[in-house]
N, C-alpha and C positions, 0 to 999 in steps of 0.2 A: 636322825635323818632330817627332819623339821630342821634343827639348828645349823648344820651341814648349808643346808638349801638355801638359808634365812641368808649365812653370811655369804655363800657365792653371789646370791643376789644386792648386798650389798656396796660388794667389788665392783660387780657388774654394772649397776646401774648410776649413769652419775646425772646429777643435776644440775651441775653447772652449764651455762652459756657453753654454745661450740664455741665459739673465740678463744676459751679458757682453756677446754678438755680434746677439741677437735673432734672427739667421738662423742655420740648422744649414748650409747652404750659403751661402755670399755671392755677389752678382753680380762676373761679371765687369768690372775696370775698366774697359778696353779699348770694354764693349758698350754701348748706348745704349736706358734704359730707356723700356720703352712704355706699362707700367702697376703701380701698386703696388696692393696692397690691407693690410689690419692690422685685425684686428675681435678684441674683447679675448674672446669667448666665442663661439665657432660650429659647430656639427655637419658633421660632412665626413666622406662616404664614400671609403675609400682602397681601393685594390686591391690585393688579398692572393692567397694562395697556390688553385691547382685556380680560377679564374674568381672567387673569394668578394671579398664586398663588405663591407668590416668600416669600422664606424660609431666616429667617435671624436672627441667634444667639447672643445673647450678653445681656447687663442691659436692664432690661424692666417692666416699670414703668406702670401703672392703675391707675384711679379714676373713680368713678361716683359720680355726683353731681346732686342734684337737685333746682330749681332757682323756685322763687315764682313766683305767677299774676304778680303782684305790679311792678316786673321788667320790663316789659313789652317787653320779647324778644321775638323774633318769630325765629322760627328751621332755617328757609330759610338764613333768614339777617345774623341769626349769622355762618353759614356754610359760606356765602358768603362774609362775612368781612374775616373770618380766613384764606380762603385760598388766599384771594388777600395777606394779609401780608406775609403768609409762601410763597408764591411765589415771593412777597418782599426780602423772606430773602433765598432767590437762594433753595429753595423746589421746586422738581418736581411732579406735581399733579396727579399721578396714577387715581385715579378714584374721581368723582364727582358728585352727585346724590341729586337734589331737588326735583323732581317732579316724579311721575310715579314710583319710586323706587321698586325694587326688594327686598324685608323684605331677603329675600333665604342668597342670594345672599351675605351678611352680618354675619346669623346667620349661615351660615353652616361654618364659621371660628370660630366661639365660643362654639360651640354648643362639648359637652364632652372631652371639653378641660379643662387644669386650668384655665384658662382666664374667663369661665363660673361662677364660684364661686365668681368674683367679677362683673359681667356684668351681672347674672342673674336680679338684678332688675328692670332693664330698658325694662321687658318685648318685648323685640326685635319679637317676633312673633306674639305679642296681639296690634301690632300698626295700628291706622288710614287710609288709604289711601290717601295722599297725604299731611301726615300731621308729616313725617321723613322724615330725609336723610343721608347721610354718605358721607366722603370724606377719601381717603389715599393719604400722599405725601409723597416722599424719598428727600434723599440731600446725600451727600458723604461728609466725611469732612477728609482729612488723611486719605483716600484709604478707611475708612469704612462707609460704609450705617448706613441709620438713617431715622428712619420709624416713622412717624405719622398715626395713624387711631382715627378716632372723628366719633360716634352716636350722632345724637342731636333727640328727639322727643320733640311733643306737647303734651301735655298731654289735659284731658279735660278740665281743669278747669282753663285752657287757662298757666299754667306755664309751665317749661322745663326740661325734664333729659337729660341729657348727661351723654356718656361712652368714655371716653380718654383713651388709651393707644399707648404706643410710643417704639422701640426698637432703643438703641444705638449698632450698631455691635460693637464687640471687639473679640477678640482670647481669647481660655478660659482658664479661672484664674488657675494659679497653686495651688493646694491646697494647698501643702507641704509634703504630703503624702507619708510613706517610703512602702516597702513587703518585708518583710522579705524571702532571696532566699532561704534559709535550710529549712523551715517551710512543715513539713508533715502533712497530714489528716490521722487524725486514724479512723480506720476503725469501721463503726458502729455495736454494737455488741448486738443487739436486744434481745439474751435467757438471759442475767441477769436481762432484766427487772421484777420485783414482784407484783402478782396481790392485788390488794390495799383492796379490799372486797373480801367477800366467792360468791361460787354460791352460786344461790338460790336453796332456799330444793327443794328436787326431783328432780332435772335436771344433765344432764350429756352430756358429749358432743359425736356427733356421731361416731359409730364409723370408719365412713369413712377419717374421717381429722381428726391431731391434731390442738388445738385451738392454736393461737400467744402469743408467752411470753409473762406473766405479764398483763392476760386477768383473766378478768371472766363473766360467765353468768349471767345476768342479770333477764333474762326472758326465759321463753321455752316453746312449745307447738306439742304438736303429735296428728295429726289424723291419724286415719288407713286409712282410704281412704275419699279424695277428689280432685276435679276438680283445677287445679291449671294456674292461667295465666301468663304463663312463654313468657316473654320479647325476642326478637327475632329483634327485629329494631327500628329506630328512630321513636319516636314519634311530628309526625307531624300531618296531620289533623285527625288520629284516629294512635293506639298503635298496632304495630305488634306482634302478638302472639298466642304462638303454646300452646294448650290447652292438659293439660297431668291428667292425673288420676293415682293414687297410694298412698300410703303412704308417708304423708308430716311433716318432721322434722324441725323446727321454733325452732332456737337458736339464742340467742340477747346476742352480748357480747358485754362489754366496755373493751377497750386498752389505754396502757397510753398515753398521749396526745400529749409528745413528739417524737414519730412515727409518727401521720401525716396519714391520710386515703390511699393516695398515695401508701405506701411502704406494708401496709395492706391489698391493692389491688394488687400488682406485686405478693408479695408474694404465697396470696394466688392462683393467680392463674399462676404462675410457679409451684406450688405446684401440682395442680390438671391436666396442662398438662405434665409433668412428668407423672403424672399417665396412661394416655392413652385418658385421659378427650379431647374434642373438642369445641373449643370456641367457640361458636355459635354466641355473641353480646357481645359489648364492647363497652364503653362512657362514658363521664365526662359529671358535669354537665351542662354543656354550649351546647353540643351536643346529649348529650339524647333526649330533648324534655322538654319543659316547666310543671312543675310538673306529668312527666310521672308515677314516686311512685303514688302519690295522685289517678288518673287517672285510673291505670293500677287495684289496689285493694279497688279499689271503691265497694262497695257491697257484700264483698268477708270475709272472716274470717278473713284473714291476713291483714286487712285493723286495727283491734284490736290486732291480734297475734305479729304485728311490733312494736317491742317497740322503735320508734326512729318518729321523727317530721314531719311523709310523706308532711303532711298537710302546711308544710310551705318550704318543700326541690324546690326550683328552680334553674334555668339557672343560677344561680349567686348563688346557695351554693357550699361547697366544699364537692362532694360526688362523687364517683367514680361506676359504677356498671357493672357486666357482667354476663352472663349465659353461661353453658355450659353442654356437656352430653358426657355419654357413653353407650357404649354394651358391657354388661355382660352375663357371659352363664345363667342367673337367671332372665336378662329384661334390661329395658335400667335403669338407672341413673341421673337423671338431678339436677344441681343445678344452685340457682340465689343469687349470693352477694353484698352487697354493703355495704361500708364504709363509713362513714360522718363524718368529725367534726364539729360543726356549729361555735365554736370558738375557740381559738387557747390556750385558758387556761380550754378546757374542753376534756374530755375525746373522745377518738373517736370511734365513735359507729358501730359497726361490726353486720349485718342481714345477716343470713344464712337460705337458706330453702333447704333442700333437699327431691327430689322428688321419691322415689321408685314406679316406675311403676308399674301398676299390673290391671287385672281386677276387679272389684268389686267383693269381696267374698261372697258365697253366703251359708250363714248361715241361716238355720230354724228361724224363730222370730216368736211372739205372739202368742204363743201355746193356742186354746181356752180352755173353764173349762171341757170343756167334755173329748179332748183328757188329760188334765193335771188328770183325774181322771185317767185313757186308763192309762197312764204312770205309775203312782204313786202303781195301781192293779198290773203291770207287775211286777216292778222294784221296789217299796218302795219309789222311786225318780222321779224326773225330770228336766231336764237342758232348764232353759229359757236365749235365748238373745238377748228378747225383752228388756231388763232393761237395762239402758245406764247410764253411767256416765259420769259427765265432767272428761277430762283429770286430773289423780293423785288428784283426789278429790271424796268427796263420796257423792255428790249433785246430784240428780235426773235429768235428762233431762225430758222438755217435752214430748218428741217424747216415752218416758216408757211408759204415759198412758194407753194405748190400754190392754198391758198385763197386767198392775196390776187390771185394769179394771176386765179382766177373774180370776185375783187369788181372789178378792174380790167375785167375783160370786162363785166361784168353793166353798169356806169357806163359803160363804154366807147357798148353800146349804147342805153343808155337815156339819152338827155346831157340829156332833161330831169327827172332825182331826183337831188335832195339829200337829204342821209341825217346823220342823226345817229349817231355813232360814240361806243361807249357803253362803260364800260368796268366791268367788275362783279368783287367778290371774294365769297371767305365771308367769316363774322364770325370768324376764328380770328385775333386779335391786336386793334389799337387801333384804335379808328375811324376818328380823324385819320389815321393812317396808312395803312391800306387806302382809303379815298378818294383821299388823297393820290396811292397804289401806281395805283389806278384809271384818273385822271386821266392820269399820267405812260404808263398804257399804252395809253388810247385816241387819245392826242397823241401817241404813235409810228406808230402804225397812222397816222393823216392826214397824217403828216409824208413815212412812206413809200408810200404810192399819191402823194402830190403829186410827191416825188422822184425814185420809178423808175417811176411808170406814168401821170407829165402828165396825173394828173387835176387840174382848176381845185378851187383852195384853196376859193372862196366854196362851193363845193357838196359841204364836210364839215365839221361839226362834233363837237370832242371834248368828249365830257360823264364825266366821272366820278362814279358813285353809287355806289360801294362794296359794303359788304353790305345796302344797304337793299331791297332789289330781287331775293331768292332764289326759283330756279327749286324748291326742293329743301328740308327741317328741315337745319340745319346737324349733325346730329346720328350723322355717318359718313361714310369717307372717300369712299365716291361719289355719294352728295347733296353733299358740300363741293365735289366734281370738277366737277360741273352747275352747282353757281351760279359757277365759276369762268369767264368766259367773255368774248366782246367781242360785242355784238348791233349791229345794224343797225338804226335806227328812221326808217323814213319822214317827212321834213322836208317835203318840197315833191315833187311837188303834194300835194293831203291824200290824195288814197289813187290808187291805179292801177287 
């Protein structure tokens, strides 16, 4: 074994000038390399004498090797051969470590550094007790330090890893590198950017903000009123946040990619403090809170209305987000934004919600068949709105049941009225297409009483009038609510 040890160590250990060998140590032949490194100029903290951590710049060289059974090294002999020689060859042994070893102590020098990328295999935190060790030793040669650090472990199956790495100091290399002194920065000029796609149909941007050059909508969505959890601090072991009710605008834009979320964030909100807006919260994503998006509209509608990646946005993406509000003679105003791009050759995705405060409006709904008769005798007509639509769509909600439930009744027992099935919006968007919207939703409603409630088709007709026909001045969000609606108009007989 002595003899075994004598000659590894003399493989190992060379004496000549780095300029000569490039390694102050060489690998062993015998072992089978697992990672190299060589970077002509790099800062590496080496471990020195009392715990201290001395900093030392210049060429610095890596290996890790692994040595079979068969060689029959042991971690101890071979730390304790190496350092007698390097103290042989005028090295001063900063630290030395057989037995009892501190794992820490080692890996908190390698540990998210670049050094890690070539020492990660030697599992330095998954080792044995008393079964690694480590040594650091320096020398001066011509005024400059020159750092040795060697991991040796045992492994189970009784062979050996080892992680070398060594730094030569030197002064750092001149590149050659000119700067031009005249050289100006022109100034970035963000409105000639052009958006690359159309919005999507039906959407529009609010009209509180304009959108950023060379954007477009993506996605969009409007409730009249819901609960909204608006962000207000760092999310740490739960999410701070001020709970608001009102009308909630959900716009998803993409911006071109060479903006950068950053400048999409200042912008927009220099933009909104100019207005009189007050910043309430403000974070990147390192400081936010570890998936606080994900987190915050967990269970919430906007957890689908977000058209952007909550579910994978962390402390290490690049997303910026802030909240802010105001007082208006009309309520307060809140909105929450945030910008992402998730790579740097993709577009950068822009979520906007804005929040119009308000109480919940409180509109008559699900008129039963008794009173819809009461109405129909007075009036010829009657305005239900119980019948819900998804947003800029003419598909039924659940929550309609109840009243179609009664209009089924009411027709059930009256089998002689026919009824005109009417469909009305406000004037907020195009005309053609709110008639259009109109149309398509009073032609659900007949589709379904004909479907699930076998009432005869001859005895409903769909009429769409759009906003020509307002119960209410389009002039607020619950006058708008009132002419939003589907009426019943007496067809046959002429009155009851």
């Amino acid at each position: 074994m002595v003899r075994l040890l004598f000659t590894f160590a003399l493989l190992l250990l060379t004496t000549s000038s780095l300029a000569q060998s490039n390694l102050f140590v060489d690998k062993y032949k015998g072992g089978r390399t697992k990672a190299d490194a060589h970077y002509g100029y790099m800062p590496v903290l080496v471990l020195g004498k009392g715990d201290q951590r001395i900093e030392l710049a210049g060429e610095y060289r890596a290996y890790m090797q692994e040595i079979e059974p068969s060689a029959k090294l042991g971690f101890s002999h071979l730390l304790a051969d190496v350092k007698a020689k390097l103290e042989a060859k005028g090295f001063s042994i900063q630290v030395y470590c057989v037995q009892e070893c501190d794992k820490r102590t080692y890996a908190r020098l390698i540990d998210d550094t670049f050094r890690d990328t070539v020492l990660y295999r030697l599992g330095y935190y998954n080792v044995q007790e008393n079964r690694f060790g480590y040594l650091s030793a320096m020398k001066t040669v011509n005024e400059q330090p020159r750092a040795v650090m060697l991991f040796a472990k045992q492994e189970r199956s009784g062979g050996l890893s080892l992680g070398y790495e060594q730094i030569a100091s030197l002064p750092m290399p001149d590149a050659g590198l000119s700067v031009q002194q005249d050289f100006e920065i022109d100034a970035l000029d963000f409105s000639q950017l052009k958006a690359k796609e159309k919005d999507a149909k039906g959407s529009a941007d609010h009209p509180l903000i304009e959108r950023f050059p060379g954007s477009y909508i993506k996605s969009s969505g409007v409730s009249d009123y819901e609960p909204y959890p608006l962000i207000v601090g760092q999310y740490k072991k739960s999410i701070p946040v001020r709970t608001v009710g009102g009308k909630v605008t959900t716009l998803n834009y993409r911006i071109d990619k060479t903006v950068g979320p950053y400048a999409v964030h200042k912008n927009y909100m220099n933009a909104l403090t100019q207005a009189g807006f007050t910043i309430i919260y403000e974070c990147q994503a390192r400081s936010c809170g570890n998936y606080i998006l994900r987190d915050n509209y967990r269970d919430t509608i906007f957890a689908k209305r977000h058209d952007s990646d909550i579910y994978n946005m962390t402390e290490k993406s690049n997303f910026y987000l802030f909240t802010a509000e105001k007082d208006t003679p009309h309520g307060k105003l809140y909105t929450s934004m945030y910008s992402l791009q998730r790579r740097a050759k993709e577009s950068v995705q822009l979520v906007v919600d804005i929040i119009e405060e308000k109480g919940v409006s409180h509109v008559a709904l699900n008129i039963d068949s008794d009173n819809l008769l009461k109405e129909i005798q007075n009036t010829g007509s009657v305005s239900l709105y119980g019948i819900e639509f998804d947003f800029n769509k003419h598909t039924i909600k659940p929550s309609s049941k109840a009243q179609l439930d009664e209009i089924a009744k009411f027709l059930t027992q009256r089998a002689d009225v026919s009824l005109y099935v009417v469909g009305h919006t406000d004037n907020k968007g195009a005309f053609d297409y709110n008639q259009d919207l109109a149309s398509r939703r009073a032609q659900e409603v007949v589709n379904t009483l004909v479907r699930d409630y076998q009432i005869t088709q001859q005895r409903l007709q769909a009429v769409g009038v759009g906003p020509v026909a307002p119960l209410a001045a389009n002039d607020n969000d619950d006058n708008m609510q009132r002419n939003r609606r589907v009426e019943l108009v007496l067809k046959a007989p002429m009155f009851l």
